[in-house]
C-alpha positions in Angstrom: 35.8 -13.0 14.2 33.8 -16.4 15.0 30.2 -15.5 16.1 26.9 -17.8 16.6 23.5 -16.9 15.7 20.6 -17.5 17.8 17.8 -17.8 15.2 13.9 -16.7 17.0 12.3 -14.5 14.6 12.3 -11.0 15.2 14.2 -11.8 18.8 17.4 -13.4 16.9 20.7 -12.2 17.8 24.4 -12.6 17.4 27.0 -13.8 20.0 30.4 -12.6 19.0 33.4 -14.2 20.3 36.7 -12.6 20.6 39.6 -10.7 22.1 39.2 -6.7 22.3 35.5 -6.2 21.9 34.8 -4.0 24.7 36.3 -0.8 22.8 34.1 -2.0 20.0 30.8 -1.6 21.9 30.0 1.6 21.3 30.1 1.3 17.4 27.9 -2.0 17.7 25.4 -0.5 19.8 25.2 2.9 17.3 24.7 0.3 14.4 22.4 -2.1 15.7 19.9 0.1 18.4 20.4 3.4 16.9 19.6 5.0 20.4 21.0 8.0 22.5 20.7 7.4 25.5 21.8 4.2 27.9 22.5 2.8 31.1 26.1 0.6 32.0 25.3 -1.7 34.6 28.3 -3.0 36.3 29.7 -4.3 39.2 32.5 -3.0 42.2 35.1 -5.4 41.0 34.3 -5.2 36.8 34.0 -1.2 37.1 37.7 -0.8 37.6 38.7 -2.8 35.2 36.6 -2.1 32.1 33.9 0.8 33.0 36.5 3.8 31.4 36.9 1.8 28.3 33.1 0.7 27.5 32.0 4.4 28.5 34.5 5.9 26.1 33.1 3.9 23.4 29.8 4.8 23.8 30.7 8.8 24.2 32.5 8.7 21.0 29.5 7.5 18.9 27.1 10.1 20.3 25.9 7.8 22.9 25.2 9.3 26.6 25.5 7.0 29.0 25.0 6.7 32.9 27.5 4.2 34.9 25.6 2.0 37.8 28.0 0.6 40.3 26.7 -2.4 42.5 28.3 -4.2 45.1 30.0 -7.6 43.5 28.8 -10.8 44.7 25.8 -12.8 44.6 23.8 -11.3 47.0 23.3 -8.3 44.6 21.2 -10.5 43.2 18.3 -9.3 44.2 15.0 -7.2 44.2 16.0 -4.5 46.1 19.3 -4.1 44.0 17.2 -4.2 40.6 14.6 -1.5 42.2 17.8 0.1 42.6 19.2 0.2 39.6 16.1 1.2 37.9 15.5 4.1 39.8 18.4 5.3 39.1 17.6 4.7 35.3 14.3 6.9 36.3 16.5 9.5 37.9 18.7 10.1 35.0 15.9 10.4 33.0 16.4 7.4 30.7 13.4 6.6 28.7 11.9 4.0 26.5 14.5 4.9 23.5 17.3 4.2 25.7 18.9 0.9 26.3 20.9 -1.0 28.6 24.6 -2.5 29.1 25.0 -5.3 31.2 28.9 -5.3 31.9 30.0 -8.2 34.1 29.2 -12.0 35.0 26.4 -13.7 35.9 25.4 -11.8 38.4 25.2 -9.0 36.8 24.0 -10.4 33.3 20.9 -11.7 35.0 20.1 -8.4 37.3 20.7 -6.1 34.8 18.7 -8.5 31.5 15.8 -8.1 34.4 15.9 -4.3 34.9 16.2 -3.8 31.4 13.1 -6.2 30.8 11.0 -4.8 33.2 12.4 -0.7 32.8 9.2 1.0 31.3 8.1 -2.4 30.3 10.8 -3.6 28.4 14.0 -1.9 26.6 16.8 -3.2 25.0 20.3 -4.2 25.7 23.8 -5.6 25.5 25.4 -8.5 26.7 29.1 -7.6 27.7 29.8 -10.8 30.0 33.0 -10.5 31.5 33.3 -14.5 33.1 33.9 -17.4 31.3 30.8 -19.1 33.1 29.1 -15.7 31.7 30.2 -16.3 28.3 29.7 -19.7 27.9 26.3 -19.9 29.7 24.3 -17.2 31.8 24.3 -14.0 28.6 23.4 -16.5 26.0 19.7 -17.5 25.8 17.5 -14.9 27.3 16.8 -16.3 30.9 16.9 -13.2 33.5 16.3 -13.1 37.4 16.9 -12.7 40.7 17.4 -14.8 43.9 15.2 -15.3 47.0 16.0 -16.6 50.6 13.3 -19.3 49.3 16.0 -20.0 46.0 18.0 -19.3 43.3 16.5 -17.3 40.4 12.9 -17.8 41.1 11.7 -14.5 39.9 12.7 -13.5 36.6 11.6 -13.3 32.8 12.5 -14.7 29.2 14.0 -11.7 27.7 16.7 -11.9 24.5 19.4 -9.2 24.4 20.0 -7.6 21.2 24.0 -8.7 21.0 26.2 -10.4 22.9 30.3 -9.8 23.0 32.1 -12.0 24.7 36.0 -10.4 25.1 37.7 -13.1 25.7 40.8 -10.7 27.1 38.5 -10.1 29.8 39.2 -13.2 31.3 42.9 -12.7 31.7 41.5 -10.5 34.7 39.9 -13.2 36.7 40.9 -14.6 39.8 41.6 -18.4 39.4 39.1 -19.4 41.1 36.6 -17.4 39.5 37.6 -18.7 35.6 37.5 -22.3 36.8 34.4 -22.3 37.9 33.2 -21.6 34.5 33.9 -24.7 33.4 31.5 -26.4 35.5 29.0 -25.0 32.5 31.6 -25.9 29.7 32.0 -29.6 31.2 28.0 -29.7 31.7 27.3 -28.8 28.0 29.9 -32.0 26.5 28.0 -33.7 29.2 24.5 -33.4 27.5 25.1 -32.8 24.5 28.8 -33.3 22.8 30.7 -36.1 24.2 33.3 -35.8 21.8 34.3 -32.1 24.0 35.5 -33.8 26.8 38.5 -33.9 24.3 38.6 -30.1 23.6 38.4 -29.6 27.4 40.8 -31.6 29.0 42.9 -30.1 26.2 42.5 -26.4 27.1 43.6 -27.5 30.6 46.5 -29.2 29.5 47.3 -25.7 28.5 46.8 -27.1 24.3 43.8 -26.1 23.5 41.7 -23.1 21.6 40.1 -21.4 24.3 38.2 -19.4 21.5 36.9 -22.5 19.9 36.0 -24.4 22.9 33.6 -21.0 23.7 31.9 -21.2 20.3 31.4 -25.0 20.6 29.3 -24.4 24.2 27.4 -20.7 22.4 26.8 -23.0 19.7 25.0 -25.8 22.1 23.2 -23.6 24.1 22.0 -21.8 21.0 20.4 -24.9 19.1 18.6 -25.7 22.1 17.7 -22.3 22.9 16.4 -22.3 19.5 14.6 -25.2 19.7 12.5 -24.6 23.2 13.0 -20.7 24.0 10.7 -20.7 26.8 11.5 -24.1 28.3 8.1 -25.8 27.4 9.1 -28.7 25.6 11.5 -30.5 27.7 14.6 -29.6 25.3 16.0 -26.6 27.5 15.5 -28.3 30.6 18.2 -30.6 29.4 20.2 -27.5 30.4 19.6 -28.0 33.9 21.8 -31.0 34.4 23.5 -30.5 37.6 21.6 -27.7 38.4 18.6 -29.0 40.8 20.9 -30.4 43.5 23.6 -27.7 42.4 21.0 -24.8 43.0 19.8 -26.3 46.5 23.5 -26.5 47.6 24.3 -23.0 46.5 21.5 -21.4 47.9 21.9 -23.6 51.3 25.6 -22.7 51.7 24.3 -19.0 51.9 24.7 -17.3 48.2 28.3 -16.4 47.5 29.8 -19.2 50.1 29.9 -21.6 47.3 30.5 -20.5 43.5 27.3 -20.9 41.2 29.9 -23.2 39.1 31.5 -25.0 42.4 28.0 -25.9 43.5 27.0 -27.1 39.8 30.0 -29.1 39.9 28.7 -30.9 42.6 25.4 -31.1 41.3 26.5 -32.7 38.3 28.5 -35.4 40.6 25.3 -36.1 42.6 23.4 -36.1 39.2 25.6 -39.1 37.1 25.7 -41.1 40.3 21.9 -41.1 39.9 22.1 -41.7 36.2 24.2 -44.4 37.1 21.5 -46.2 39.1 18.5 -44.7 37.0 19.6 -44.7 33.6 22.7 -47.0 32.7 25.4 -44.4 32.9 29.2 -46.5 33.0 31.1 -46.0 36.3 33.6 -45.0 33.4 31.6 -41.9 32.5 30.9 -40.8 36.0 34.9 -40.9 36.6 35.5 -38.7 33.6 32.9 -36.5 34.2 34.3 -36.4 38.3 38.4 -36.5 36.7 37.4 -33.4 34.5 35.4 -31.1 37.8 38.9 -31.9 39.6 41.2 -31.0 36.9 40.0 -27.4 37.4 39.6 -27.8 41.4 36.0 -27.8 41.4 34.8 -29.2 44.6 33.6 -32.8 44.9 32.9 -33.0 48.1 30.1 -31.6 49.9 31.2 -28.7 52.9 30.0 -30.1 56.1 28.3 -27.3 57.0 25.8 -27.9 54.9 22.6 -30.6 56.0 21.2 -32.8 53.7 18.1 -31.5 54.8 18.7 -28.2 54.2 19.3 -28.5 50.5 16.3 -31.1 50.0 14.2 -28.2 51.8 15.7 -25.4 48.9 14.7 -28.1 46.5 11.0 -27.9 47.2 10.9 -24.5 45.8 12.8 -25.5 42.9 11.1 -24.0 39.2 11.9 -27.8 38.1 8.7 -28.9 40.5 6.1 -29.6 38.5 2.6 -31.4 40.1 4.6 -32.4 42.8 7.5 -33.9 41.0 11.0 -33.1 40.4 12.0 -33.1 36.4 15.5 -34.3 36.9 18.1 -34.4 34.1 20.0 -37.7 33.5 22.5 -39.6 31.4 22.5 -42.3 29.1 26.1 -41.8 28.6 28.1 -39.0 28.4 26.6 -36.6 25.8 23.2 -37.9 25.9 20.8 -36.7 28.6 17.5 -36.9 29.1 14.6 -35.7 31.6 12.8 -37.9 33.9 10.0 -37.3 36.5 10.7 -40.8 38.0 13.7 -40.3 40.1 13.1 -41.0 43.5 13.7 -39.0 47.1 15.7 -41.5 48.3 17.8 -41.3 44.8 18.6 -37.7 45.7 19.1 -38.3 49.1 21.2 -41.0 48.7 23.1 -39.4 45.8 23.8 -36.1 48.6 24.8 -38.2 50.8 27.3 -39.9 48.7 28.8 -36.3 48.0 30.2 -35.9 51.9 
């Protein structure tokens, strides 16, 4: 079964990639954590679907577990839902030898990785993402959080998980709409860092492809660069924020949950090569197969009306990428070669917005 290793010391992990995982859990948790006691954090839509199964597993290696339900969406995302959740870890009497499933997408990944992080100041857990945007991205690296009113993920800690297991059969579950956008993340990663994907992707849509490989590929991207810049102080993770300053603006301007993390990405990325266009050299002919590729999986490329220009360079002030007053924005050279830049302009963005509606 293909996996990826993400080598940091005594934080290194495995991400395992396959079909039929989830009944699997409970034996990988028993080997790896050796611990009694945990907490399954899922969602109202994910809870359905796989909560029996993962609970069954656990129960039948000795492991008692606890189920917490939250509502699905992204406006779980939140403080109050994580104080939630962790009182109810308190109440059940979960201490620091137990650990913690996170069982669903990003959403969940994210909330839960913070609980767990913060829960009697730090405990372990699992990775069970459950999206394709989950798999390929948000479980994979260590970043947790939640949202405020002010933006996306702006409170939130560097925690690894001990193991990640992405089912792929999970994703035969998903509303269209929901899969696609996880490409948003696949198409980002070719983007700035494996031109030679594009290939891979286009022929997963065409309905040829290896979904399972085409996973690995983008674990195996994010994990090199994870590896390389854990904490996002040298520059190199940051490269993993193409699309995501204006994406993150737009998302959090349309009202979280309007617009899909991966929709709003999408149009990030747009706005983003038309600036590497002007800013860094990037070929009209790269910008249209980036822009052919966000369509083929009916990503938007067009910007909702409802949504002010202002409004999303307002979110962008309180964008993490701010640093001494300027905006480190990701750019291309060409397609699988990016780069970060303090030098692009307010006018750039607005310009590039603009050219979105």
């Amino acid at each position: 079964m293909p996996s990826v290793r993400i080598n940091l010391a005594e934080r290194s992990y495995d991400i395992v990639i396959g079909r039929n995982l989830i009944s699997s859990t409970g034996k990988r948790a028993a080997e790896l954590l050796n611990r009694r006691r945990c907490a399954v954090v899922t969602d109202s839509q994910v809870a359905p679907l796989y909560a029996e199964a993962i609970l069954r597993s656990l129960t039948e290696k000795g492991i008692d577990p606890i189920l917490i339900k939250v509502p699905a969406g992204e406006t779980s995302k939140s403080m109050s839902t994580m104080e939630d959740i962790c009182r109810q870890m308190i109440r059940a009497g979960l201490d620091r030898k137990a650990f913690l499933i996170a069982l669903g997408g990003g959403v969940i990944g994210d909330l839960a990785g913070f609980a767990a992080s913060i829960f009697l100041r730090g405990i372990p857990f699992i990775q069970v993402p459950t999206t394709l945007l989950s798999q390929v991205d948000s479980s994979v690296g260590g970043k947790t959080g939640v949202n405020t009113p002010e933006g996306k993920n702006l409170l939130g800690t560097f925690a690894q998980p001990a193991l990640v297991l992405a089912d792929l059969d999970t994703l035969q579950s998903l509303p269209q709409r929901v899969y696609h956008e996880g490409f948003a993340e696949v198409i980002k990663h070719a983007a700035i860092r494996d031109a030679s994907m594009f290939d891979a992707i286009t022929a997963v849509a065409d309905g040829q492809g290896s979904l399972t490989d085409l996973v690995k590929r983008n674990v195996e991207i994010k994990a090199r660069i994870v590896e390389q810049d854990e904490h996002e102080t040298t520059g190199e993770r940051a490269l993993l924020n193409f699309g995501h300053t204006i994406g993150h603006a737009i998302e959090a301007s349309a009202g979280y949950g309007e617009l899909f993390h991966g929709e709003a990405i999408a149009l990030g990325m747009i706005a983003a090569a038309r600036i590497s266009s002007e800013a860094a050299g990037l070929s009209s002919a790269a910008v249209a197969t980036l822009t052919h590729l966000v369509k083929r999986f009916e990503l938007p490329t067009q910007l909702p009306e409802m949504i002010s220009t202002e409004n999303i360079l307002d979110h962008m002030k309180h964008d993490k990428k701010f640093s001494e007053g300027k905006i480190r924005f990701v750019l291309l050279r060409s397609l699988g070669d990016a780069f970060v830049s303090n030098d692009v302009t307010a006018e750039q963005i607005t310009t590039a917005i603009q050219g979105l509606r």
